[in-house]
N, CA, C and O atoms as a DFTB+ gen file, in Angstrom:
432 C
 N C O
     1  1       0.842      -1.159       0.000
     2  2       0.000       0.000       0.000
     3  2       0.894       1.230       0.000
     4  3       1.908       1.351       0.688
     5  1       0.348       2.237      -0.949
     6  2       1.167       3.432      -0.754
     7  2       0.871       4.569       0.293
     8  3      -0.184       5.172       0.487
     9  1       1.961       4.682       0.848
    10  2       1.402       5.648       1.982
    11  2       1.871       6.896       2.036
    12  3       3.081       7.020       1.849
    13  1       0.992       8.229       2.323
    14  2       2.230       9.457       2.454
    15  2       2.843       9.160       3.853
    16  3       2.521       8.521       4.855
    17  1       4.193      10.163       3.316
    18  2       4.571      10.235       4.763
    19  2       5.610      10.994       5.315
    20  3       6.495      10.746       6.134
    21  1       5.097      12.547       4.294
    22  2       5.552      13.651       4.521
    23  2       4.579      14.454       4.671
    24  3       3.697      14.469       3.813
    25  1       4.531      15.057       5.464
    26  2       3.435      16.776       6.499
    27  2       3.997      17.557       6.835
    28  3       4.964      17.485       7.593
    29  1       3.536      18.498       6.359
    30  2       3.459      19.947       6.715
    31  2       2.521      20.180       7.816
    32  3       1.485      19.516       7.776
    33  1       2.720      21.182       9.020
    34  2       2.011      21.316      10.258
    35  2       2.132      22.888      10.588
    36  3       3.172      23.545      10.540
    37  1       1.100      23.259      10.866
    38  2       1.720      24.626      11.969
    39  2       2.010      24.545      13.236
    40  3       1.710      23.636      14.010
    41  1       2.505      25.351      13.414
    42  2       3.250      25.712      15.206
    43  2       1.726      25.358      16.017
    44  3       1.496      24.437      16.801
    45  1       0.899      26.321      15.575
    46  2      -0.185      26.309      16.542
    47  2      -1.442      25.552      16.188
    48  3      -2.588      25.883      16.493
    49  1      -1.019      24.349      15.412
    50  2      -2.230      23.519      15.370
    51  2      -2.428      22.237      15.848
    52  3      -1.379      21.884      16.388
    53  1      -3.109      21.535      15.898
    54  2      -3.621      20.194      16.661
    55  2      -4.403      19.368      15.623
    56  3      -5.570      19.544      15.275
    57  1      -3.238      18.112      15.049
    58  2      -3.780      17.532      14.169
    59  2      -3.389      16.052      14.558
    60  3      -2.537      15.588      15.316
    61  1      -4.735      15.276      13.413
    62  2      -4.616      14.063      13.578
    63  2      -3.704      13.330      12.454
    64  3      -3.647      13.751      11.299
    65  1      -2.887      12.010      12.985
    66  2      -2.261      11.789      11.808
    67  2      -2.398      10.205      11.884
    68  3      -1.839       9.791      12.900
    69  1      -2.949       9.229      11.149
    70  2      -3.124       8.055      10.791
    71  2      -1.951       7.387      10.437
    72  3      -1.217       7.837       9.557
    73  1      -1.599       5.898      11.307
    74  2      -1.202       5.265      10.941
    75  2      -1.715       3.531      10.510
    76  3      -2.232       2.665      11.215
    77  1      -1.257       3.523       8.887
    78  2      -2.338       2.745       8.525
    79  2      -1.575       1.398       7.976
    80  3      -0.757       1.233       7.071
    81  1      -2.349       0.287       9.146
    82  2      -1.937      -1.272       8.592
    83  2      -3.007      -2.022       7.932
    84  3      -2.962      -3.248       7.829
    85  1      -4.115      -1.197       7.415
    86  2      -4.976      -1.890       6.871
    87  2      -4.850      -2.471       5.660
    88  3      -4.699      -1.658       4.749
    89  1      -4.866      -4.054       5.224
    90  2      -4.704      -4.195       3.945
    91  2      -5.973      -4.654       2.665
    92  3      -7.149      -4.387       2.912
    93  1      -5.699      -5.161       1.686
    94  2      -6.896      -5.493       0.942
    95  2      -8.140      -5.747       0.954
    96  3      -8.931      -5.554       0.031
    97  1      -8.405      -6.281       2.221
    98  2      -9.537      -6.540       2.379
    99  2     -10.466      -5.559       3.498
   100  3     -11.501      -5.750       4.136
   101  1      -9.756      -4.722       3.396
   102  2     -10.444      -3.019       4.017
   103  2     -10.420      -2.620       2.567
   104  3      -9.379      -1.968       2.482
   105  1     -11.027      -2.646       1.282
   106  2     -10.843      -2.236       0.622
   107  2     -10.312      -0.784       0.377
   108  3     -10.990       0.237       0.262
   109  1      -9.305      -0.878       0.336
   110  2      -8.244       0.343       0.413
   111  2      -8.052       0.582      -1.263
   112  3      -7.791      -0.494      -1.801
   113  1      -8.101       1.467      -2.014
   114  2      -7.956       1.577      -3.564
   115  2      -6.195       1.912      -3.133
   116  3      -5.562       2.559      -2.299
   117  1      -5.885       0.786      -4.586
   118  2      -4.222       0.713      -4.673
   119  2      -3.298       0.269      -3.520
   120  3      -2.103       0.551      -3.429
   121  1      -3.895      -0.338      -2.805
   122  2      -3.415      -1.245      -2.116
   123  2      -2.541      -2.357      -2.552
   124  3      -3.228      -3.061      -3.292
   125  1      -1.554      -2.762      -2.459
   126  2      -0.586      -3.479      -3.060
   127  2       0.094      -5.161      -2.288
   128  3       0.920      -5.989      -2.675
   129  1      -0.542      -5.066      -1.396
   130  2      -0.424      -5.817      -0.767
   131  2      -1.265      -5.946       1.112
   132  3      -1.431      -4.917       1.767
   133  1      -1.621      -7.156       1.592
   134  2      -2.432      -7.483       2.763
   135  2      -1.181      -7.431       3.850
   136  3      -0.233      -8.217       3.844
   137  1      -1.347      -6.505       4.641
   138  2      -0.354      -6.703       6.034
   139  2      -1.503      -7.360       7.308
   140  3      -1.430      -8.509       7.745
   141  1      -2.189      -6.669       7.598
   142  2      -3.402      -7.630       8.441
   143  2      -3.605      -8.240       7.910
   144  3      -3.760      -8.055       6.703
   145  1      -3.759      -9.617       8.639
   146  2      -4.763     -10.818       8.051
   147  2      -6.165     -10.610       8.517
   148  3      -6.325     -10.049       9.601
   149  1      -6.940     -10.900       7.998
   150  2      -8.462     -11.004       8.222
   151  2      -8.407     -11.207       9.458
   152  3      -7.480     -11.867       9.928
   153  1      -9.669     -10.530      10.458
   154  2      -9.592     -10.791      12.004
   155  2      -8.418     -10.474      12.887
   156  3      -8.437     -10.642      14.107
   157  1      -7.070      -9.859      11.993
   158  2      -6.047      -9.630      13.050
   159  2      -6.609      -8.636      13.767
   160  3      -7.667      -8.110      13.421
   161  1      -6.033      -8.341      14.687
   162  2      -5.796      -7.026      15.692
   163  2      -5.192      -6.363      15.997
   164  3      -4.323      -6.981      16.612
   165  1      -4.874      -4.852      16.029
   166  2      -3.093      -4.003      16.715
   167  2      -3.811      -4.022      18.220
   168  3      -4.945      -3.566      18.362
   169  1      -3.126      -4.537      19.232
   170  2      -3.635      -4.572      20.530
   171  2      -2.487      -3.393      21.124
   172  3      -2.385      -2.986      22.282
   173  1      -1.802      -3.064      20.110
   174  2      -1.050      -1.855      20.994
   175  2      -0.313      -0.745      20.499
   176  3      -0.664      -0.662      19.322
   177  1       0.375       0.006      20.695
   178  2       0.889       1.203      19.684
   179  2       1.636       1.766      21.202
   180  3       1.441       1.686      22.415
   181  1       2.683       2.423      20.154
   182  2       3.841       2.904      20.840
   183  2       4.352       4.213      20.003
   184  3       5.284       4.023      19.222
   185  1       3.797       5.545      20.116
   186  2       4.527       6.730      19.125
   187  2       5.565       7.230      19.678
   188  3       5.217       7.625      20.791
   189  1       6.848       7.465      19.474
   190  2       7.743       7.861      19.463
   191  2       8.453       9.716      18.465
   192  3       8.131      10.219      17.389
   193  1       8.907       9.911      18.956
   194  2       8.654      11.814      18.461
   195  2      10.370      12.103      18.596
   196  3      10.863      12.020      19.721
   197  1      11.197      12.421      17.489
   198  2      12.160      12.672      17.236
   199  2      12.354      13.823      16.589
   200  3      11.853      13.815      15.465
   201  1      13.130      15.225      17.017
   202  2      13.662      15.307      18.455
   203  2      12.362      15.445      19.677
   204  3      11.243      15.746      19.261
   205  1      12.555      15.229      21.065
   206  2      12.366      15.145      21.443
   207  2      11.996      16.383      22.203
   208  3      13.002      17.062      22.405
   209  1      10.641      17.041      22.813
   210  2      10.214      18.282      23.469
   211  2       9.253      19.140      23.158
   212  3       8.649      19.854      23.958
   213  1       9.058      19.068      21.708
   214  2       8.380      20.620      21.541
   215  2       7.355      19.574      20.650
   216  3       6.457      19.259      21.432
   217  1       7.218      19.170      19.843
   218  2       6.147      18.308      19.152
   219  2       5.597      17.502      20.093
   220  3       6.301      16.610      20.566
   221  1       3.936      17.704      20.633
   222  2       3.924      16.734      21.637
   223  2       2.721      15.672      21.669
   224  3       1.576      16.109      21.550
   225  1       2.892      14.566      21.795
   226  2       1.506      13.816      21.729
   227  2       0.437      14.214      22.823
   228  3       0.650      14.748      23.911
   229  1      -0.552      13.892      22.365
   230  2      -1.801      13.941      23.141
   231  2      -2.592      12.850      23.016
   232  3      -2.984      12.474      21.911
   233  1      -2.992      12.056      24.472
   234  2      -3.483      11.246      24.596
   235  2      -4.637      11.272      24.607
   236  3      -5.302      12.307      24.663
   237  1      -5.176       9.889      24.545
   238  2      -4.894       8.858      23.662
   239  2      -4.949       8.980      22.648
   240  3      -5.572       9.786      21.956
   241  1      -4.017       7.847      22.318
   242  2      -3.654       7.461      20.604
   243  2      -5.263       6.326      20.601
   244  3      -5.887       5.904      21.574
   245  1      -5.461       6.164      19.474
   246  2      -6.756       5.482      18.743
   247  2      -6.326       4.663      18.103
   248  3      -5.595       4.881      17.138
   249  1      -6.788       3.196      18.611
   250  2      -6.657       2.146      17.820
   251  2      -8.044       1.845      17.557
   252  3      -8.922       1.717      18.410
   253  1      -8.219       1.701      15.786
   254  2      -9.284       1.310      15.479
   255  2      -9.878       0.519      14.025
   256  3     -10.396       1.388      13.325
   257  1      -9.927      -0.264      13.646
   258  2     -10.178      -0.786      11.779
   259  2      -8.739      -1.444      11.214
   260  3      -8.516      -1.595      10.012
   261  1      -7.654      -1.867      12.449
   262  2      -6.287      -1.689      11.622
   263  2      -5.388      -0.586      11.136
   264  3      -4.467      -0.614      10.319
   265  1      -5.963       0.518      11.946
   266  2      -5.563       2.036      12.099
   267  2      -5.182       2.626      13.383
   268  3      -5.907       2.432      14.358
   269  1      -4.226       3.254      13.470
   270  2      -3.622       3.846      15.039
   271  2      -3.760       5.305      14.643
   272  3      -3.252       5.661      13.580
   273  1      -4.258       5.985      15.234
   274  2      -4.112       7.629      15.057
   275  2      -3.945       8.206      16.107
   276  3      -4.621       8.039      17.122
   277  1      -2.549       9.329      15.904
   278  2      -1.925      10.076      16.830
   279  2      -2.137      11.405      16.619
   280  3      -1.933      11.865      15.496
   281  1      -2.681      12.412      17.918
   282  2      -2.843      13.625      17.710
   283  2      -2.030      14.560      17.918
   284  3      -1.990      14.882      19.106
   285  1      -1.300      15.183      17.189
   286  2       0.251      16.045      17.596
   287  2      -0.149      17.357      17.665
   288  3      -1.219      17.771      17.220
   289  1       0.713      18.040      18.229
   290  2       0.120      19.902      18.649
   291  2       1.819      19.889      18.966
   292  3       2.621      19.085      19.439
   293  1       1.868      21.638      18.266
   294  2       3.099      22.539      18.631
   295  2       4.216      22.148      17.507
   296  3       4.025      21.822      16.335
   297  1       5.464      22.284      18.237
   298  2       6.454      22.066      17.226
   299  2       7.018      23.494      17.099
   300  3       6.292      24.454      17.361
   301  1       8.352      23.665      16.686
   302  2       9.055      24.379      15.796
   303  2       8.659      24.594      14.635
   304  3       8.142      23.795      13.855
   305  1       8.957      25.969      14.457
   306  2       8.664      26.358      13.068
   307  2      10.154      26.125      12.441
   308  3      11.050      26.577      13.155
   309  1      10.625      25.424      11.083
   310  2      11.724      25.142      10.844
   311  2      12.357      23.716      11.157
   312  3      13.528      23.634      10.787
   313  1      11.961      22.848      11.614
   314  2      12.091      21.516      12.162
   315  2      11.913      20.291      11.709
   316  3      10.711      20.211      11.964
   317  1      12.164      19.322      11.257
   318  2      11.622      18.543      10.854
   319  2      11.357      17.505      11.981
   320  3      12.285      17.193      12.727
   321  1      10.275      17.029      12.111
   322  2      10.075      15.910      13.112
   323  2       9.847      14.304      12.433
   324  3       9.161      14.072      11.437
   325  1      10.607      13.280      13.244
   326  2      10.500      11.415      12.552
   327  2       9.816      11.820      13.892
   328  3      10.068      12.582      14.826
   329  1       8.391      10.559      13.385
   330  2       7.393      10.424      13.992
   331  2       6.731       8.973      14.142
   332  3       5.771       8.787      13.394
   333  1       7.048       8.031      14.894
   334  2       7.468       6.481      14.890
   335  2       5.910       5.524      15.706
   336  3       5.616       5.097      16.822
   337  1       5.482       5.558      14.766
   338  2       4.406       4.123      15.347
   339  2       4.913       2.789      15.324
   340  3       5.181       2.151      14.307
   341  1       5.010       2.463      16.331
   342  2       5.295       0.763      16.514
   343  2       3.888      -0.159      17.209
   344  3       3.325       0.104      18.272
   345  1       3.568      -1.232      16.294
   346  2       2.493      -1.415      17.059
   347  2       2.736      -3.330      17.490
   348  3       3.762      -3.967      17.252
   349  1       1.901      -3.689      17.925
   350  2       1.652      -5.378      18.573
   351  2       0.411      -5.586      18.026
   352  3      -0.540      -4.826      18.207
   353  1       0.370      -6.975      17.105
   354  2      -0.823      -7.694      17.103
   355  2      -1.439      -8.930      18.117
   356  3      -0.686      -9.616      18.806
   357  1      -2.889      -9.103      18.102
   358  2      -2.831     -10.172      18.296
   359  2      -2.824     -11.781      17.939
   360  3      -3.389     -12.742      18.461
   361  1      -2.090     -11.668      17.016
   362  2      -1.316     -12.929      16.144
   363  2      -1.038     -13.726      17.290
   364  3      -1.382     -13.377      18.419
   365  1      -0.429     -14.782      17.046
   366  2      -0.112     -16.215      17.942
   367  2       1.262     -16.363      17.086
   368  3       0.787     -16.615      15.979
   369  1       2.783     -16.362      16.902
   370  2       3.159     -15.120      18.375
   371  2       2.384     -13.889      17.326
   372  3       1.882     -13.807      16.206
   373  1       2.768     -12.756      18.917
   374  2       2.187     -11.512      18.244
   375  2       3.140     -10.892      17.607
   376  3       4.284     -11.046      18.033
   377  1       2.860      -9.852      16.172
   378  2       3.461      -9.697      15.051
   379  2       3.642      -8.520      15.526
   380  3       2.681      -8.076      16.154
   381  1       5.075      -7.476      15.391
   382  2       4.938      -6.127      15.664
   383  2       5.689      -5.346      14.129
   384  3       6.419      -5.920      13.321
   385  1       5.207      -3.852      14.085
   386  2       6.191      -3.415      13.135
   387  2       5.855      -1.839      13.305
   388  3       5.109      -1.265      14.098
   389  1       6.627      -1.385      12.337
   390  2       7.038       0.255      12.817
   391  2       6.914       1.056      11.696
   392  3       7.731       0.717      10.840
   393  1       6.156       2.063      11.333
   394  2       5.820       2.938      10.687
   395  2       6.562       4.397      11.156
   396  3       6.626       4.762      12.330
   397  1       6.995       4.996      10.243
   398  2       7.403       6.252      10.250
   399  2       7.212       7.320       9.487
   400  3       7.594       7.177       8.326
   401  1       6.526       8.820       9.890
   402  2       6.092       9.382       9.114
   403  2       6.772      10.846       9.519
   404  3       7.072      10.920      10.710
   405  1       7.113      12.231       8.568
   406  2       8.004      13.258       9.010
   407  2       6.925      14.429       9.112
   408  3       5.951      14.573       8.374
   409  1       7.227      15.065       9.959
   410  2       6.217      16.543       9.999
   411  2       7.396      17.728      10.254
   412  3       8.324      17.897      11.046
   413  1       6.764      18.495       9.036
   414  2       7.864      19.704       8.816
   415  2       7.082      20.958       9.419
   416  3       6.007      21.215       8.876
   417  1       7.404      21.592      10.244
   418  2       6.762      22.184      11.430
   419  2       6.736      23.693      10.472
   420  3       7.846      24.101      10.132
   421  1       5.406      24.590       9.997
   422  2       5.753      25.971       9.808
   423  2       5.027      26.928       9.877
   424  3       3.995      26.679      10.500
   425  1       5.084      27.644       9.613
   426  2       3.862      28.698       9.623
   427  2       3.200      28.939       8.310
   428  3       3.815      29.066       7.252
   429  1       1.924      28.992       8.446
   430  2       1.203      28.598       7.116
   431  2      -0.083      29.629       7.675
   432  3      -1.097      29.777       6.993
């Protein structure tokens, strides 16, 4: 599946940003391949925010459809932020993996 995973943000806004393991059978258009299997589950998520301080999460993150969404506020204007979802299924063992997406902090 193709994903963006470059953003633009302002200093003073509060946005949501999707991270998405849904595959084919969420009918997703241009989807390229199934990462969930039918009936899987993300039973967990872990966002991570590089550098560290001024970009800040707000809880809770939303797990929901094979989708994790994180709500970020603030930031530097001038900055670029790596922005790291790691999540856990409930697979038998459970399956984990890590998504990364950049937010370029500015005034708009």
């Amino acid at each position: 599946m193709v994903t963006k995973t470059n953003f633009d943000m302002d200093d003073d806004a509060t946005l949501d940003f999707p991270f998405d393991w849904r595959g084919l059978t969420h009918g997703v258009v241009g989807a390229e391949s199934d990462w969930l299997a039918v009936g899987e589950q993300i039973t967990g998520a872990v966002i991570t925010i590089e550098p560290e301080g001024s970009l800040q999460l707000l809880e809770p993150v939303t797990i929901a459809d094979g989708r994790v969404v994180a709500w970020l506020t603030g930031g530097i204007v001038g900055v670029t932020y790596e922005v790291s979802c790691r999540i856990t299924t409930d697979n038998v063992p459970a399956r984990v993996d890590e998504r990364t997406i950049h937010i370029s902090v500015k005034e708009r």
